[in-house]
N, C-alpha and C positions, 0 to 999 in steps of 0.2 A: 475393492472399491466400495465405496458406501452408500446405500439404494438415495442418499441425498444426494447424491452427485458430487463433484470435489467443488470444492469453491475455494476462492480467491479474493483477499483483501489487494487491493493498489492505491497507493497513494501520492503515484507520479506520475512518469512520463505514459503511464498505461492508463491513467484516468480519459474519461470523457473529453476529448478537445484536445490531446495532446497527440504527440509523434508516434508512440507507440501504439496506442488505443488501437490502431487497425489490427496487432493482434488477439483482440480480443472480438472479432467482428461475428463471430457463430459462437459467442460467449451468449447466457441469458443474466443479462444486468437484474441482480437482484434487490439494491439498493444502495444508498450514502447510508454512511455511519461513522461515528469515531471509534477508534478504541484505546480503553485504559487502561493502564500499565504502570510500569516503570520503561517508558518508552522514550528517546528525544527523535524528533525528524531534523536530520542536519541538511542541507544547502549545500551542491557538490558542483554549483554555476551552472549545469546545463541539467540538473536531473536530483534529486532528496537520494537520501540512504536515510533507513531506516536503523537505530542502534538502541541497545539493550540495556540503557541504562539510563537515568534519568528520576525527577521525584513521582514518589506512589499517586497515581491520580491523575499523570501527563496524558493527554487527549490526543491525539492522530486523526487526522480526517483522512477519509479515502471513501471506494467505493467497492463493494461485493457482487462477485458474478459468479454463476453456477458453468461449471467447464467440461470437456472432457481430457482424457489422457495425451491425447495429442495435442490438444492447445496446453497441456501445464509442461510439455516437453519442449515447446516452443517458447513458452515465457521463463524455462528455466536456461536455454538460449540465450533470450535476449541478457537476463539478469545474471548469466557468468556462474550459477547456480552448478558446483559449490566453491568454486575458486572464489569468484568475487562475492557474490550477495549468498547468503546462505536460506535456504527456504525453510520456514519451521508456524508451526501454527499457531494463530493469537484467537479469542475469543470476539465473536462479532453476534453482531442479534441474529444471525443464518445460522448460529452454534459456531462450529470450528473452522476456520479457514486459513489456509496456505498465504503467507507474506514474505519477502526478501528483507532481512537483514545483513547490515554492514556490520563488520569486527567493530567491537567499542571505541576503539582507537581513533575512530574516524570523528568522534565528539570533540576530541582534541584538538583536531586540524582543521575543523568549517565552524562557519556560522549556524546558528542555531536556529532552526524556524518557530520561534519564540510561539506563535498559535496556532502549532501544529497540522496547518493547510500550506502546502505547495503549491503556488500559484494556481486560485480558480481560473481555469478557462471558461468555463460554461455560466450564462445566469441565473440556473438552476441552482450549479456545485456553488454558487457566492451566498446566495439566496439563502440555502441548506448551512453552510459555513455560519453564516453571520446571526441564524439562528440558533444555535444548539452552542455555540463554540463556549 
């Protein structure tokens, strides 16, 4: 483990204001941020997958939290981690953090969240969005 602690990008249902969020409750929120890739965030009607492909430069918004082993065993749980969402690390301003990725295939079959934010809940995560995006 890394004396930075692990850390976690989410960009769904684990955000602030959402269903899942409670397992991140003894998480320390370390900040919104986007990040850029070749990344698309698809539309799954109750929840984003996140997929690996997409143009150089696609934005994500989500947010980063510093965790420990027992909460990233719990949100690889919820996330079907490795059958369904696959965990693998993207670049965020916290250095490197844990994200769930969907097979690319899934690009094929939803809608595309065209400015890469999954419905804000919070006035904050709108606020942060409508700034930076």
């Amino acid at each position: 483990m890394e004396t930075e602690g692990i850390k976690v990008f989410v960009y769904g249902t684990l955000k602030s204001g959402h269903g899942n969020n409670y397992a991140l409750k003894d998480a320390e929120f370390l900040g919104r941020c986007f990040i850029e890739g070749e990344y698309t965030l698809v539309d799954l009607s109750w929840y984003p997958g996140l997929v690996k492909v997409g143009a150089e430069g696609s934005k994500v918004f989500g947010e980063v939290y510093r965790i420990d082993e027992s909460t990233l065993n719990s949100l690889d749980a919820i996330e079907g981690h490795p059958d369904f969402y696959c965990r693998e690390k993207v670049n965020t301003p916290w250095k490197k953090a844990w994200t769930y990725f969907l097979p690319d295939e899934y690009i094929e079959e939803h809608d595309v969240v065209e400015d890469g934010c999954w419905e804000p809940a919070t006035p904050d995560e709108e606020a942060y969005h409508a700034r930076y995006k």
